[in-house]
C-alpha positions in Angstrom: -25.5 -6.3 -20.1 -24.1 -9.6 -20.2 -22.6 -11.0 -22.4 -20.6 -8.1 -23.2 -21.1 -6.5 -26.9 -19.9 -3.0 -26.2 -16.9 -2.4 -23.7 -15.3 1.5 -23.2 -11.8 1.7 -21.9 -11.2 5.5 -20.3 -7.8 6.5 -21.4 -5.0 8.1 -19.3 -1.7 6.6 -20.7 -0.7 5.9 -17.6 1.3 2.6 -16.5 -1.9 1.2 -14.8 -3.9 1.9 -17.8 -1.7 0.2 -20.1 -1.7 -2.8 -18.0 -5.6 -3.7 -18.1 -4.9 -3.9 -22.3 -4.7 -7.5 -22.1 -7.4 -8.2 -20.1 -9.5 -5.8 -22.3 -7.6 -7.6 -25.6 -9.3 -11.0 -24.2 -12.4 -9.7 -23.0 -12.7 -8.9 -27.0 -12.1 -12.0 -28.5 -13.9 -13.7 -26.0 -17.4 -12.0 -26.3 -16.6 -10.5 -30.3 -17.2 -7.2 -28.7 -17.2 -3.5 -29.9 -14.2 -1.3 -28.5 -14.3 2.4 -27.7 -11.8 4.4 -26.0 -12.8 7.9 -24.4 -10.2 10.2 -23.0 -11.3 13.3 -20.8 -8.9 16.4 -21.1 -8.3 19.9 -19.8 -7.5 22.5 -22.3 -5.6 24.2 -20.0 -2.7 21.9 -19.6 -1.6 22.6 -23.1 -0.4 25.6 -21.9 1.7 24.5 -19.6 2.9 22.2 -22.1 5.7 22.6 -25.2 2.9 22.4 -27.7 2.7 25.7 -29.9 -0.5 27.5 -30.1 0.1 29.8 -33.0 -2.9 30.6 -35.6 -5.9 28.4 -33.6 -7.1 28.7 -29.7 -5.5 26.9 -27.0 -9.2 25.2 -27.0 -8.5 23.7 -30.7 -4.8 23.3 -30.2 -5.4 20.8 -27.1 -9.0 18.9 -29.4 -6.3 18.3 -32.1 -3.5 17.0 -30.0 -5.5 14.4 -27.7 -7.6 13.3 -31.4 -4.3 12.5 -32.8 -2.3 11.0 -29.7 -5.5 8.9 -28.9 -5.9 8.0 -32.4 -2.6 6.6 -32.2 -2.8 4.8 -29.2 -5.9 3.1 -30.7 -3.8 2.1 -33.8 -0.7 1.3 -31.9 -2.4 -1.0 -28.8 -5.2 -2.4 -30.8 -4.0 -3.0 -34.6 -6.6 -4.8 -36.5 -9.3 -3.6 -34.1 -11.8 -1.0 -35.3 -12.1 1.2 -32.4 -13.8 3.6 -31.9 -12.5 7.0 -30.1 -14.2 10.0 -28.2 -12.1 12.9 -27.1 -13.9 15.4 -24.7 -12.8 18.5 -22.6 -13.9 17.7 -18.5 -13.5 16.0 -15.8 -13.2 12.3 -16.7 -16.1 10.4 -14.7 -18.6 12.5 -15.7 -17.1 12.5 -19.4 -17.5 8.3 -18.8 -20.9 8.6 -17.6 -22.1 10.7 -20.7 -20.6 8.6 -23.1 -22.1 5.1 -21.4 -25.3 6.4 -21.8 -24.6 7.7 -25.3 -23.1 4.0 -26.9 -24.8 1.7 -24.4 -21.8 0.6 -23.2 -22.0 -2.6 -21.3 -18.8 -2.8 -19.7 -16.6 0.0 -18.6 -12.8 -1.3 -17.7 -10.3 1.0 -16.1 -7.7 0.9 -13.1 -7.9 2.7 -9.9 -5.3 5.2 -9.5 -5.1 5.5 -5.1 -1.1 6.2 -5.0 1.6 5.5 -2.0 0.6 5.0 1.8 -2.9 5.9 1.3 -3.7 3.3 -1.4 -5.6 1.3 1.1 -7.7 4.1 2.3 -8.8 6.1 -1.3 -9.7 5.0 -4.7 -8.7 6.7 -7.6 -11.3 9.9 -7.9 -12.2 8.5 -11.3 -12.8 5.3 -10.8 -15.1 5.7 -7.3 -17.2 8.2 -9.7 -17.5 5.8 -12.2 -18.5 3.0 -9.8 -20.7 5.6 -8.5 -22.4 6.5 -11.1 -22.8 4.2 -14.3 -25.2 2.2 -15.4 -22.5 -0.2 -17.3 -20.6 -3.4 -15.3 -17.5 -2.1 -14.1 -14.4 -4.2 -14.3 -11.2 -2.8 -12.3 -8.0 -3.5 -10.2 -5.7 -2.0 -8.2 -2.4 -0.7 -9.0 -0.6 -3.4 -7.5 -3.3 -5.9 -8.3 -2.5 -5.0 -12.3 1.1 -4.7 -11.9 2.8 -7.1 -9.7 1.4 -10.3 -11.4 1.6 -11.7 -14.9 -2.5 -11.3 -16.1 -4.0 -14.8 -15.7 -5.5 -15.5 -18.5 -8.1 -17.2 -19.5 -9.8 -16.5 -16.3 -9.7 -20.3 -14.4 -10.9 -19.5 -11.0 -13.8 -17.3 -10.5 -15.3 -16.1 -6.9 -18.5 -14.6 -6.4 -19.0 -12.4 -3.5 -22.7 -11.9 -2.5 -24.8 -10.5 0.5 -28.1 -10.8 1.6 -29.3 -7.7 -0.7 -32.3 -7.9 -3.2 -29.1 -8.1 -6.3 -27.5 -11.3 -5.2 -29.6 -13.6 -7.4 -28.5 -11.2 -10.7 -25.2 -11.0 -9.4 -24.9 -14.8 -9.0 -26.4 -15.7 -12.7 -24.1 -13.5 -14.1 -21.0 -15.0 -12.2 -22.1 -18.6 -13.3 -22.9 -17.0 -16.9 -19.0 -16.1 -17.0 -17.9 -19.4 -15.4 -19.2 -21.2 -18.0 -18.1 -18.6 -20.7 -14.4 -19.4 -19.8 -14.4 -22.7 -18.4 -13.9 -21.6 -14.9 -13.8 -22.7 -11.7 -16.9 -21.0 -9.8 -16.7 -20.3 -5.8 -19.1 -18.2 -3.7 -18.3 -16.3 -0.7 -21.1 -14.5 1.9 -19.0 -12.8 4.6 -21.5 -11.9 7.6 -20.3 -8.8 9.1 -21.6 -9.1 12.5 -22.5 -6.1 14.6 -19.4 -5.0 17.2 -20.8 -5.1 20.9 -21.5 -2.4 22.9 -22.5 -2.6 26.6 -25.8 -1.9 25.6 -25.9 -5.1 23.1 -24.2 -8.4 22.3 -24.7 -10.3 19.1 -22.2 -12.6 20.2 -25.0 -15.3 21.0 -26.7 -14.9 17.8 -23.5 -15.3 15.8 -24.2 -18.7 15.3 -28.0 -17.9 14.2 -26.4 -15.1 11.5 -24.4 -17.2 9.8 -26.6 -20.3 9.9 -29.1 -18.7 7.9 -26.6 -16.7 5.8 -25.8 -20.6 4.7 -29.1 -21.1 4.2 -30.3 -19.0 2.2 -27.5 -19.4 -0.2 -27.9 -22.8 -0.3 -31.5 -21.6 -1.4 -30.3 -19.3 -4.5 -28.2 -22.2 -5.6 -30.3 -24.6 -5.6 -33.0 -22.0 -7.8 -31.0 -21.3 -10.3 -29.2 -24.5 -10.6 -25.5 -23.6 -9.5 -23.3 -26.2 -8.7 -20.3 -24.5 -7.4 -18.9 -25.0 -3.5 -19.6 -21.8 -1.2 -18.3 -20.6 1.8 -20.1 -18.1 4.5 -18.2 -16.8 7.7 -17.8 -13.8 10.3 -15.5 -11.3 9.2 -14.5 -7.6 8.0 -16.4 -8.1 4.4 -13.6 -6.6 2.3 -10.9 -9.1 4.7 -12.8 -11.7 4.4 -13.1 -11.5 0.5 -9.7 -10.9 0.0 -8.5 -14.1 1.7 -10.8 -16.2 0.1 -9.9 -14.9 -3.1 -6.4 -15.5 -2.2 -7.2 -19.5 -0.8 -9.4 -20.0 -3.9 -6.3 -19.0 -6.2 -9.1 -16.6 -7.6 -8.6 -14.9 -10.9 -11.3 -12.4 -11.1 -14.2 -11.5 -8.3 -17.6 -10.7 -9.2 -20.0 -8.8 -7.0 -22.6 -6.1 -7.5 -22.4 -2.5 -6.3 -26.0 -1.5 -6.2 -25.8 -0.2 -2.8 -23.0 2.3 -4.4 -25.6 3.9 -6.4 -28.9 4.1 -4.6 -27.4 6.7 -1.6 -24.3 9.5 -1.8 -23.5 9.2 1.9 -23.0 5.3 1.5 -20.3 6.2 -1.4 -17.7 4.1 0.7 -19.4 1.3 1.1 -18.2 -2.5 0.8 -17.5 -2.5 -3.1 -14.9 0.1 -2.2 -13.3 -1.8 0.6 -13.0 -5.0 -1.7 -11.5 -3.5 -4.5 -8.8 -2.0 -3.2 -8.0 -4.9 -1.3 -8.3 -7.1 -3.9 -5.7 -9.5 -5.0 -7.0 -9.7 -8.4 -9.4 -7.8 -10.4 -13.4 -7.1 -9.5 -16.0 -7.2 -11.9 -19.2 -5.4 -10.0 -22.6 -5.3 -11.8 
């Protein structure tokens, strides 16, 4: 997976989509990677479109038009790049998913796309079935985490989010594999979500013990795999409590791993969720 060889970049030609092209344009030079752009299309929107459909089907017509408009974006966004492009008819994660599986894609970057007031409560449909569902890292931001801020790049500060899960230690090689790729800063974060009390049960007194051990065993993991980088752990909302030590580290990029995204459906909206559309910057989750 890492370091990144082949990277796919779904295709909408929206605004959000066009802003992730630099970071996808330095994620190329950086690693001398492969580029392949997919876009997923319904055939029935030609026909509520002004394209003619006289002599071929409306199934041919629409193949034709989204070869040749994607085939120009390729030419027109990335000159000098060979690039290669997939067109296919369907709904656009599962479209993703087939074509990860068919290049060996190692990175998938995209934006979310959760619009107006409910931003904060909904990803994009496409991008919570793609962090669902592939294999590949993932690499996204928010709307207004693309948008709002000149892309800071190289990346110079780095944070990497982990938990007490069985993926921390990948999640954490990787993060210091990156660091050092760019030069960056490296920070860790462990936010201990303590348990709300009920009458029945306070963890207030064990608070303490939580995060005392939380510190400990990432002092632990550092010290195995040799990471000098400074760490903070503390009691908070996890996606809150990433987000503002993103924002005190100055972070450019998180990292964090998702594997609790793909083992169960009904946690679908679990903490990955929560911190990218919070995020101040863009998440990388492996």
């Amino acid at each position: 997976m890492y370091p990144f060889k082949k990277i796919l970049f779904p295709i909408d030609y929206s605004i959000p989509c066009e802003a992730v092209v630099p970071y996808i344009k330095e994620m190329l030079g950086r690693f001398s990677a492969a580029l392949t752009l997919v876009h997923a299309y319904y055939p029935e929107a030609i026909a509520y479109s002004e394209l003619p459909v006289t002599g071929t089907s409306l199934t041919d017509t629409a193949r034709t038009y989204e070869e040749k408009r994607l085939t120009q974006f390729a030419s027109e966004t990335f000159p000098g790049q060979h690039v290669e492009c997939f067109v296919e008819s369907g709904d656009a994660g599962t479209v993703v998913d087939r074509i990860v599986h068919h290049q060996g894609t190692d990175l998938v970057m995209l934006p979310t796309h959760g619009h107006g007031p409910m931003r904060r409560l909904l990803l994009g449909s496409v991008a919570a079935k793609i962090l669902h569902d592939v294999s590949a890292a993932v690499w996204t931001g928010t709307g207004s985490a693309l948008l709002d801020h000149t892309p800071n790049l190289p990346y110079k500060s780095v944070l990497c989010a982990v938990d007490n899960s069985d993926e921390a230690e990948a999640i954490l090689k990787a993060a210091a594999a990156l660091s050092c790729t760019y030069g960056a800063q490296l920070s860790l974060v462990h936010v201990v979500e303590s348990p709300e009390p009920t009458p029945q049960l306070d963890y207030t007194p064990y608070r303490k013990d939580l995060l005392a051990a939380a510190d400990f065993r990432l002092r632990e993991l550092k010290g195995k795999l040799g990471v000098h980088a400074p760490h903070a752990v503390f009691d908070a909302m996890v996606a809150d409590g990433v987000r503002q030590e993103a924002m005190r580290r100055k972070s450019d990029l998180i990292i964090t791993g998702r594997g609790r995204c793909q083992t169960r459906f009904e946690r679908l909206w679990s903490h990955l969720y929560q911190i990218v559309r919070e995020s101040p910057c863009p998440v990388l989750s492996i």
